[in-house]
NUPATOR-898480 format. One record per residue (C-alpha): residue in one letter; residue number from 1; x, y, z. Coordinates in steps of 0.001 Angstrom, whole numbers, plus 500000, padded with zeros to 6 digits. Layout:
[site A NUM [X Y Z]];
...
END
This chain:
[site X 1 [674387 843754 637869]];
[site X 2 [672363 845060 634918]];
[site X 3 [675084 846626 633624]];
[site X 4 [676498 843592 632809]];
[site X 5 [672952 841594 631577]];
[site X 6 [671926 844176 628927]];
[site X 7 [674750 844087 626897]];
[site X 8 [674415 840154 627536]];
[site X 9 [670900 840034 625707]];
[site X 10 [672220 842258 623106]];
[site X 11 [674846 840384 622274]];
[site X 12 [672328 837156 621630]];
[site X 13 [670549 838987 619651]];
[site X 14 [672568 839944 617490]];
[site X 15 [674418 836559 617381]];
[site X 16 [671609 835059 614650]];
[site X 17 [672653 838014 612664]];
[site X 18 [676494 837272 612374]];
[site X 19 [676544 833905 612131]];
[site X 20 [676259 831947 609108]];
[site X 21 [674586 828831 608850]];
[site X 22 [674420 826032 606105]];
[site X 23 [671517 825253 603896]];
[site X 24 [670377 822565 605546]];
[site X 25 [670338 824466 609209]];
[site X 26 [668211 826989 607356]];
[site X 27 [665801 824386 606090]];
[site X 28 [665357 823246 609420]];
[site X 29 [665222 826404 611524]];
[site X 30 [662353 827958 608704]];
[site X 31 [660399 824808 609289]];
[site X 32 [660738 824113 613209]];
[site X 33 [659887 828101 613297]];
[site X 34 [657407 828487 611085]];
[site X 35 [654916 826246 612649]];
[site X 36 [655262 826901 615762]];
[site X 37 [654522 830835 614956]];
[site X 38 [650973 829900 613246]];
[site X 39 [649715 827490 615959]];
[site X 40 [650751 830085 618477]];
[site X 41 [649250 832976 616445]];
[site X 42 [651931 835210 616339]];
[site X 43 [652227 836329 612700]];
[site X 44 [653747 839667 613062]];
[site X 45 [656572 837282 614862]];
[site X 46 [656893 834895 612230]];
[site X 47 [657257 837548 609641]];
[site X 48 [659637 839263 611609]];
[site X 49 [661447 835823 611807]];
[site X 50 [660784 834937 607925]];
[site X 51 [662850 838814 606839]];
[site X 52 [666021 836964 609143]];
[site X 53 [666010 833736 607502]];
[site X 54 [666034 835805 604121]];
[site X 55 [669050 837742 605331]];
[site X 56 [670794 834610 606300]];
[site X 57 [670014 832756 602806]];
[site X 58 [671176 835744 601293]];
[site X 59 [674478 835825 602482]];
[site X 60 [675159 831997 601116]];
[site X 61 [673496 832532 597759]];
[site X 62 [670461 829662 598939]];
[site X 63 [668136 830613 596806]];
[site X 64 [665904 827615 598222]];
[site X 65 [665640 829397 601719]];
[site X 66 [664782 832835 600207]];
[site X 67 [662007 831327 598548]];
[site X 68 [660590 829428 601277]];
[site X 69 [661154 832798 603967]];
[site X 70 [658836 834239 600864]];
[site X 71 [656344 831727 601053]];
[site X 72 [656329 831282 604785]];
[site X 73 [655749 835636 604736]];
[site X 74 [653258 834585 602042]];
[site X 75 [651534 832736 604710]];
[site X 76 [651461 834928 607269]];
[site X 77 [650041 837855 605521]];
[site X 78 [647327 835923 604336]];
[site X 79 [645941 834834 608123]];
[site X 80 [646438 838761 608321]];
[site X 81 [644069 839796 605442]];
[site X 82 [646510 841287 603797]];
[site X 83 [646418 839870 600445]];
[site X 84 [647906 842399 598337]];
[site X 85 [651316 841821 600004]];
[site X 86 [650676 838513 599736]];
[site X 87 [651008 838491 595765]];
[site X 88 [654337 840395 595905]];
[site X 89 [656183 837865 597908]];
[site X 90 [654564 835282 596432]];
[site X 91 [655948 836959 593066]];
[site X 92 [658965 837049 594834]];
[site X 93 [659353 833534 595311]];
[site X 94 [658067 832820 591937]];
[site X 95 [660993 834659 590133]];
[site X 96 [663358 832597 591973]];
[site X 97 [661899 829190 590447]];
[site X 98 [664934 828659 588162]];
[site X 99 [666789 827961 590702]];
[site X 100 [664829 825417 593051]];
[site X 101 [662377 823929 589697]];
[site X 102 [663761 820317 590928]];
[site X 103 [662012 821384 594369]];
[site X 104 [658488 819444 594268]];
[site X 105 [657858 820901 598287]];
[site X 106 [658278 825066 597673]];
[site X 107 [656787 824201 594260]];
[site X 108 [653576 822843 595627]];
[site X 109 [654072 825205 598269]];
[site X 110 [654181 828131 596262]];
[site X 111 [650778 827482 594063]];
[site X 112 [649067 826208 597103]];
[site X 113 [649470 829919 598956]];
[site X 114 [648596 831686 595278]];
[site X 115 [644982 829235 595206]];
[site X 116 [644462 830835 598931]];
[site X 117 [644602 834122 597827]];
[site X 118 [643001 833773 594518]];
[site X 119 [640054 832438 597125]];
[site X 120 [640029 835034 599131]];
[site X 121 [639744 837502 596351]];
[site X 122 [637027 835644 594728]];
[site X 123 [639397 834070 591457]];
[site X 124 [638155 831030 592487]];
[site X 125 [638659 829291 588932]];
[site X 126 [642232 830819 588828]];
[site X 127 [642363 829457 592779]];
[site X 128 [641600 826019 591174]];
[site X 129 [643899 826206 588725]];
[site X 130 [646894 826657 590918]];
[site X 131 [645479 824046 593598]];
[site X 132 [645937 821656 590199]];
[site X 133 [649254 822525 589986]];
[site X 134 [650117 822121 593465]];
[site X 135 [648504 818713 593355]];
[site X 136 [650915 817944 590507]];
[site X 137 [654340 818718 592285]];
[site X 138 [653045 817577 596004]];
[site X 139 [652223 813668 594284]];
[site X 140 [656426 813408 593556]];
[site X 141 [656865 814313 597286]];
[site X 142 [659267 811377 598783]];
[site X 143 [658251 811718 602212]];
[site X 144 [655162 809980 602918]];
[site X 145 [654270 811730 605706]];
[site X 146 [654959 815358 604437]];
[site X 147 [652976 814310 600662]];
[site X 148 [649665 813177 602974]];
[site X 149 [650138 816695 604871]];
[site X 150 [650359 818493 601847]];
[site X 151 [647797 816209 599789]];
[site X 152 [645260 817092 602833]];
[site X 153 [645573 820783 603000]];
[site X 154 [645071 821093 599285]];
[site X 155 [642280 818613 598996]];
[site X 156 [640321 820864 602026]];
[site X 157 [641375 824220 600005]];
[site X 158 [639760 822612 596830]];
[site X 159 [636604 821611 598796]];
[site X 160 [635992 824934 600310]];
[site X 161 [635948 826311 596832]];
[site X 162 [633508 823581 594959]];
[site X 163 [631407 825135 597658]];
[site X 164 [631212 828128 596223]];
[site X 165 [631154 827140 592451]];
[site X 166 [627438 825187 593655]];
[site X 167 [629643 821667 592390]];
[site X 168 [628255 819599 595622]];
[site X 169 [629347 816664 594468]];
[site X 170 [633147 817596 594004]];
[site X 171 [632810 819466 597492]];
[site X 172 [631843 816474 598967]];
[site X 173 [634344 814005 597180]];
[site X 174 [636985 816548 598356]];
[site X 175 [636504 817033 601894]];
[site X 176 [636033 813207 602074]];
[site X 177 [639337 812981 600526]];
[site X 178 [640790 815526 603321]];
[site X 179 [638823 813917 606203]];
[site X 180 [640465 810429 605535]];
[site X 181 [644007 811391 604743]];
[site X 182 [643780 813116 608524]];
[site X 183 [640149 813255 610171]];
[site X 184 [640306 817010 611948]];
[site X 185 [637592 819625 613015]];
[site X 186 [638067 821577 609890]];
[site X 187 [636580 818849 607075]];
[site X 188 [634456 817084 609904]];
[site X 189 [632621 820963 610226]];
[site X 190 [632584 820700 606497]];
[site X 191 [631278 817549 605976]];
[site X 192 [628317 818913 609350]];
[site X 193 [627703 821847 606645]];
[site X 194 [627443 819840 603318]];
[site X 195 [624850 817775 605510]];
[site X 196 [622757 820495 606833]];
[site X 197 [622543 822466 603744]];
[site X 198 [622833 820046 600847]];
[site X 199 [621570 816626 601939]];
[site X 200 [618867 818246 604548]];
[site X 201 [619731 815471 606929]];
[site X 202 [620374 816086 610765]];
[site X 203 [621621 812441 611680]];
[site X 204 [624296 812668 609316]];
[site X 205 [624886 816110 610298]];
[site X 206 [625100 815467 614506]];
[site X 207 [627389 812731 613438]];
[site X 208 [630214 814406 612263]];
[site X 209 [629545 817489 614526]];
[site X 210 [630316 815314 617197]];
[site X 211 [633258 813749 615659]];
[site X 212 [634653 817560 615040]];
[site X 213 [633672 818149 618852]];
[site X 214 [635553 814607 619947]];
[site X 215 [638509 815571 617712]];
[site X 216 [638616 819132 619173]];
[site X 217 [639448 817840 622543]];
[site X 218 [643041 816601 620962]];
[site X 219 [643799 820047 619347]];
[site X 220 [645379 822921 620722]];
[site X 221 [644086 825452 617671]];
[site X 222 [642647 828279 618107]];
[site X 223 [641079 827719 614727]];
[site X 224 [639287 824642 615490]];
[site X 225 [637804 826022 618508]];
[site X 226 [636510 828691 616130]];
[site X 227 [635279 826357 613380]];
[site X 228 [633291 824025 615328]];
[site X 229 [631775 826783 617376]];
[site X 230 [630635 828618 613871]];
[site X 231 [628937 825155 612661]];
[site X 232 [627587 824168 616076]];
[site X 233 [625926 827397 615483]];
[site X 234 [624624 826735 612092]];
[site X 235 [623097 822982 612965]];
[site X 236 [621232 824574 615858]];
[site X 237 [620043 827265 613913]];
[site X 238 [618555 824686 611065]];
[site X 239 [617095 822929 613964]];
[site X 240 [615786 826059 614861]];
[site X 241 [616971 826120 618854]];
[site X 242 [617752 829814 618051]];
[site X 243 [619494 830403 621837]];
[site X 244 [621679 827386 621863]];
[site X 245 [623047 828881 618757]];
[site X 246 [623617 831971 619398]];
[site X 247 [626025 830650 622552]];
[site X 248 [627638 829121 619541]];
[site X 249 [627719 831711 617757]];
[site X 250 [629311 834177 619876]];
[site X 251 [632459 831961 621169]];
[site X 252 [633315 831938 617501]];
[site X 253 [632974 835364 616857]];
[site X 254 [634958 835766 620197]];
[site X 255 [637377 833597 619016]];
[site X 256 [637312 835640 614811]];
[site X 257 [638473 838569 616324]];
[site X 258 [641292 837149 619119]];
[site X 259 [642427 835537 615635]];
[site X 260 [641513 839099 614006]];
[site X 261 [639418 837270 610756]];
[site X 262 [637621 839815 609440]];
[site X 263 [635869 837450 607341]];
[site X 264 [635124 834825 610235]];
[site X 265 [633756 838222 612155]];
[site X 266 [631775 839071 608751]];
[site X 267 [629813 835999 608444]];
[site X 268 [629227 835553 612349]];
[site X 269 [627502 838703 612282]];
[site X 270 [625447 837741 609634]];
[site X 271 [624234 834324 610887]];
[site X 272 [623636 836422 614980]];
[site X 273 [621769 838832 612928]];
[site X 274 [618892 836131 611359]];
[site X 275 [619225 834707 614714]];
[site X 276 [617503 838181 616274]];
[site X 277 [615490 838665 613626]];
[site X 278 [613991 834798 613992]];
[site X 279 [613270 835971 617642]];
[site X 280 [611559 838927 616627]];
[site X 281 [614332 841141 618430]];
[site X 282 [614592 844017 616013]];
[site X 283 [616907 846021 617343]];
[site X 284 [619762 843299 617821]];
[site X 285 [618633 842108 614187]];
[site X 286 [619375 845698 612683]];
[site X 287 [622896 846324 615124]];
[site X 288 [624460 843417 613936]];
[site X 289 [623243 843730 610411]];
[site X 290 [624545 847077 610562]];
[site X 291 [628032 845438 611493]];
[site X 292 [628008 842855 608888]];
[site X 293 [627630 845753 606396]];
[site X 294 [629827 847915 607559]];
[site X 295 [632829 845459 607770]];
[site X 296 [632075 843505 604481]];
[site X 297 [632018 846716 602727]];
[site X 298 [635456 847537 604312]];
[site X 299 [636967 844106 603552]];
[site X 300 [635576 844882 599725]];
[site X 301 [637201 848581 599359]];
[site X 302 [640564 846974 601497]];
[site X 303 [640563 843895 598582]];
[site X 304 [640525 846505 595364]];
[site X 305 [644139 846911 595187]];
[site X 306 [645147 843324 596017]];
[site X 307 [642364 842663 592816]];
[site X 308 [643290 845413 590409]];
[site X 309 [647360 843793 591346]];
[site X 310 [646156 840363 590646]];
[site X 311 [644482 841454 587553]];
[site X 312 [647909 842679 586346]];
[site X 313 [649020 839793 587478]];
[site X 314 [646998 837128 585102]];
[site X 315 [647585 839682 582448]];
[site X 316 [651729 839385 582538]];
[site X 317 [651368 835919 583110]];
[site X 318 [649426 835434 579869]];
[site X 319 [652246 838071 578600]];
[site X 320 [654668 835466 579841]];
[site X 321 [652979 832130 578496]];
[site X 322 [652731 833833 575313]];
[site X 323 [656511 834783 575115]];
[site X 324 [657133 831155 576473]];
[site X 325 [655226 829741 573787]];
[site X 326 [656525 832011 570823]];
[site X 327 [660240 831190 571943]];
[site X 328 [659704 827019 572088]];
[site X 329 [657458 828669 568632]];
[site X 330 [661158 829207 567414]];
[site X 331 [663337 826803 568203]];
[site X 332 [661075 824266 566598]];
[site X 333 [660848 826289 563580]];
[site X 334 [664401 827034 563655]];
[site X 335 [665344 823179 563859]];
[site X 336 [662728 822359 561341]];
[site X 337 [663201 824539 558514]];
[site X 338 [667069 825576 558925]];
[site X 339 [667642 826447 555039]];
[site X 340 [664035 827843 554415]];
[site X 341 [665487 831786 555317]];
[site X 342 [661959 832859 553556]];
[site X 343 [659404 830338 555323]];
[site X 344 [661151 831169 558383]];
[site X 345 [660956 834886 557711]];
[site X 346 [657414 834809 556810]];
[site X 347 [656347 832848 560060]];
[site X 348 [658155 835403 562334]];
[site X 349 [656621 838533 560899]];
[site X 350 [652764 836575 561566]];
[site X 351 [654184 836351 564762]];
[site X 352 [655425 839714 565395]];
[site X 353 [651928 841167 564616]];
[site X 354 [650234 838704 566279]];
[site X 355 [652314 840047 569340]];
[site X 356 [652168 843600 568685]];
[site X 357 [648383 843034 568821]];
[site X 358 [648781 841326 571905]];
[site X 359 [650959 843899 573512]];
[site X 360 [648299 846535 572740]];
[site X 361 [645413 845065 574086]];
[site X 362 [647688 844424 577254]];
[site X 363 [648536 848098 577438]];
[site X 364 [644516 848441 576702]];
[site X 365 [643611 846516 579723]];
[site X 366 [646439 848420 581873]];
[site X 367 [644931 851749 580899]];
[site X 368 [641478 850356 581898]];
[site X 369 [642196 849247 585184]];
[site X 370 [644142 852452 585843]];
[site X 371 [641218 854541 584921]];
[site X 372 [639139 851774 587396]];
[site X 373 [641172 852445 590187]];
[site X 374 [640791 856333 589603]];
[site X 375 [637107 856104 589654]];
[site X 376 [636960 854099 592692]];
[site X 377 [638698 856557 594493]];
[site X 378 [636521 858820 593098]];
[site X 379 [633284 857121 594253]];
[site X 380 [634290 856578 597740]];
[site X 381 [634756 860761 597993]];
[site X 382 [631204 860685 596735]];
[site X 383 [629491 857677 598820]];
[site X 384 [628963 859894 602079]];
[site X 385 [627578 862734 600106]];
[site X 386 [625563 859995 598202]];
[site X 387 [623927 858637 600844]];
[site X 388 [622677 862266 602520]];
[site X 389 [621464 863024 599326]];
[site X 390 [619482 860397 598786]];
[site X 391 [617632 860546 602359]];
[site X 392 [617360 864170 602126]];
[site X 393 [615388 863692 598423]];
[site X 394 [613269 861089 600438]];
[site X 395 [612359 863406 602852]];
[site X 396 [611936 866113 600358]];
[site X 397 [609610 863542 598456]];
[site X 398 [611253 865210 595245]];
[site X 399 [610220 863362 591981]];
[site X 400 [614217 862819 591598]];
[site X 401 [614269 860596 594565]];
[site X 402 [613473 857241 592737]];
[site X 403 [615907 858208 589885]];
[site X 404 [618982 858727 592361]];
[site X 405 [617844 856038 594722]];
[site X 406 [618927 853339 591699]];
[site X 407 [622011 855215 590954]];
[site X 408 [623286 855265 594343]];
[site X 409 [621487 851467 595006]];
[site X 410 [621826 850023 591192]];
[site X 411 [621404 846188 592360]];
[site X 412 [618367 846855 594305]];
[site X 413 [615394 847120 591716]];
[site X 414 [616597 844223 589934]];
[site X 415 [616676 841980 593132]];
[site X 416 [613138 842943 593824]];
[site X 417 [611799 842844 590567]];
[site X 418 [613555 839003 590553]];
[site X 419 [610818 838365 593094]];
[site X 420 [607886 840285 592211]];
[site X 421 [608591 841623 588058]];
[site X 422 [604987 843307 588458]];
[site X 423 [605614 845796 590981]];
[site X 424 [604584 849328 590290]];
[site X 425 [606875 852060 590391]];
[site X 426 [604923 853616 593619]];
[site X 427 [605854 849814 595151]];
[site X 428 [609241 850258 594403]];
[site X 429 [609682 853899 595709]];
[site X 430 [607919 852550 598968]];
[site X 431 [610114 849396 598881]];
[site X 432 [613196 852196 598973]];
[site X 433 [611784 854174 601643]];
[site X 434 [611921 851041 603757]];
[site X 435 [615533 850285 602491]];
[site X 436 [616918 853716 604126]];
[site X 437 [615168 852946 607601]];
[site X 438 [612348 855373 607423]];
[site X 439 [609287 853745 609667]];
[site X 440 [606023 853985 608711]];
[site X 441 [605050 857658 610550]];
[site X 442 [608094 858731 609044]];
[site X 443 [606858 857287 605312]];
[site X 444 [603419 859186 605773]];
[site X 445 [604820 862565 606862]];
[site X 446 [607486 862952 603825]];
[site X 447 [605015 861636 601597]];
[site X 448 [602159 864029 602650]];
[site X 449 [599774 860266 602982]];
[site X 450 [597969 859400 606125]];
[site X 451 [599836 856737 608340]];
[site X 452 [597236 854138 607412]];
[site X 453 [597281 854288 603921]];
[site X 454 [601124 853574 604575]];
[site X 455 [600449 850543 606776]];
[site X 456 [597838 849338 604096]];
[site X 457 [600579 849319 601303]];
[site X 458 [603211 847682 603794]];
[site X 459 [600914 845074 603975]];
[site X 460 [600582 845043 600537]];
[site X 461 [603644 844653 599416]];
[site X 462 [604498 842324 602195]];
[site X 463 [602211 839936 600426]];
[site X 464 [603300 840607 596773]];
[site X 465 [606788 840232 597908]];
[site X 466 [605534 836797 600098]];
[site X 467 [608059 838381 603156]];
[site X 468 [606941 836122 605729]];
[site X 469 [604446 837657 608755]];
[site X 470 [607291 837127 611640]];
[site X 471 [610321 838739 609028]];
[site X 472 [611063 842164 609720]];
[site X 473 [610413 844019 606543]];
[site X 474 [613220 846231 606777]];
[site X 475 [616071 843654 608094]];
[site X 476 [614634 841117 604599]];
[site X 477 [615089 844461 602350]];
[site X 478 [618635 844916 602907]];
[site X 479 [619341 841124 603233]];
[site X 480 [618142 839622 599926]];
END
């Protein structure tokens, strides 16, 4: 009997290869598909899924659904964390614009998934910018339902990153926007956060917490479990019923890494760490501190190629705009002054230079961020050796410690000195002693002083650097 059911399967299989479908099957299948992979997670699948649809637009010239199977990869990746692939088929599906312009949907599409991964890399006035643009195309959307869709996701995206830019008041008028298009969990645990940490007010706060929790009962996301979990957290937190939130707290880190979000799993162990350290637990404080670090400084040497490509990016498109703008340049010239051969002639050649100038500084800024990303390879060969240098100079109590301490550390003196600018240079050698960890027998051996003196200038400094009696000293260092 299996003889006769594997070659069965593998003749299904291979069925969506050989056939050929029409454009408007394609449209249809990417959509119904696509969906269904994110709310089910499986974005390795819908990749996989995305490459066919490719093939099969491919072999009908549909330009339209090789564009979207780019987008829709687009999408995927960037739930992944992988944003440097991200830009390339994003760039993919750019370069085929020509031939689906009169498209308002991939359009607004399209810039929408290039403001999410401007975001995530921290562009967040280029993320703007293409959220603008994707505003612009989704408003000549004919179908009402799939302009308020589109009109609500971008509105949210826009939100999240007023938040960042400190605007409050644009945050706010955005994630209103998104909440009453379509009230979900997502802008009513934004609207909880813009409460808590803006307005200081816990009634307005609890009331859209429990509208996220009352609307999470209707969804099926993983994602919204995650969200409201992550703010329930925070509102208990400011409330200051430390174990409640921690519950919190850990479902949505539970749920950040069954969605593997490295930055979801980043900023839960942040908030679990101040939780510890609130109840005095040290140990738990420092473990998931330690965790926090550790993975944010992954996610930061992961992101330098996706930011050195999107650097090169912005710099061709500006290469591009500039062409763009010397060719319309032309033609008006050209219509304007048809018999004036010298006029005409004298305008190009400013323009030639002025492009020639432009063209070097391009190939300037190329060179640069070639010679960036050698040094960053560089510096990560040297940031183990760094580090065991430093703490062996500490232990040493060599008068080059406090030198190499700020090379290796160069943000550290100037955060401290933003709190205290008096502090002597003894303070601030102490202040890096308790940056590496050392405790305070450890301080007084290495630097041949008795173990009170050491607890006299911790308590010192605690008070010139007004670190709060119940803060570990060590867990506020590395924090601020």
């Amino acid at each position: 009997m299996y003889r006769f059911i594997l070659p069965f399967f593998l003749f299904l299989s291979c069925v969506f290869y050989t056939q050929q479908l029409s454009p408007s099957e394609i449209d249809q299948l990417q959509k119904d598909k696509y969906y269904q992979y994110f709310q089910e997670e499986k974005f390795y699948e819908g990749i996989e899924f995305s490459k066919k649809t490719i093939k099969l637009s491919e072999k009908i010239n549909y330009a339209k659904g090789k564009a979207r199977g780019y987008i829709y990869i687009a999408g995927f990746l960037h739930s992944l964390g992988k944003y440097d692939e991200v830009l390339q088929y994003l760039q993919k599906a750019e370069d085929l614009t020509s031939e689906y312009g009169d498209d308002p949907a991939l359009l607004s599409s399209l810039f929408t998934w290039y403001g999410k991964n401007y975001y995530a890399l921290g562009f967040t006035e280029k993320s703007n910018e293409n959220y603008n643009k994707a505003l612009k195309e989704a408003f000549k959307l004919k179908d009402k339902k799939q302009k308020q869709k589109q009109l609500h996701f971008i509105y949210g995206s826009k939100a999240v990153n007023f938040g960042l830019l400190k605007d409050n008041d644009s945050m706010y008028y955005y994630v209103h926007k998104a909440y009453k298009i379509s009230p979900r969990v997502v802008e009513a645990t934004n609207l909880t956060d813009y409460f808590i940490t803006q307005k200081k007010n816990k009634d307005s706060a609890k009331f859209y917490l429990d509208k996220a929790e009352s609307l999470l009962k209707k969804s099926t996301e993983t994602f919204d479990y995650l969200v409201f979990n992550y703010m329930s957290g925070r509102y208990y937190k400011y409330k200051g019923e430390y174990s409640k939130a921690l519950a919190f707290y850990e479902n949505s880190l539970e749920a950040s890494m069954r969605m593997k979000r490295p930055k979801n799993v980043m900023k839960n162990y942040k908030d679990i760490a101040e939780i510890y350290s609130s109840q005095n637990n040290v140990y738990k404080a420092n473990e998931y501190l330690l965790k926090y670090t550790k993975l944010r400084d992954s996610l930061a040497e992961n992101n330098i190629i996706a930011i050195q490509a999107t650097e090169k990016k912005f710099i061709n498109d500006e290469k591009k705009q500039n062409q763009n703008s010397n060719m319309k340049l032309y033609y008006l010239l050209g219509g304007l002054f048809l018999g004036v051969i010298i006029i005409i002639s004298v305008l190009s050649f400013s323009h030639y230079m002025k492009n020639k100038k432009k063209d070097f500084l391009l190939t300037k800024n190329t060179a640069a961020i070639l010679q960036q990303d050698q040094q960053v390879r560089a510096l990560k060969k040297k940031v183990n050796e760094s580090f065991e240098e430093v703490i062996q100079l500490a232990k040493e109590n060599s008068p080059e410690f406090w030198g190499r301490f700020q090379e290796v550390y160069p943000e550290f003196r100037e955060r401290i000195l933003i709190i205290n600018p008096n502090l002597k240079t003894s303070e601030l050698i102490l202040c890096a002693y308790i940056y590496l960890g050392f405790n305070t027998k450890d301080i007084a051996r290495y630097t041949f002083k008795a173990v009170q003196t050491i607890k006299n200038n911790k308590y010192n400094l605690r008070k010139r650097l007004n670190v709060p009696q119940q803060e570990d000293i060590t867990l506020w260092m590395r924090i601020i």
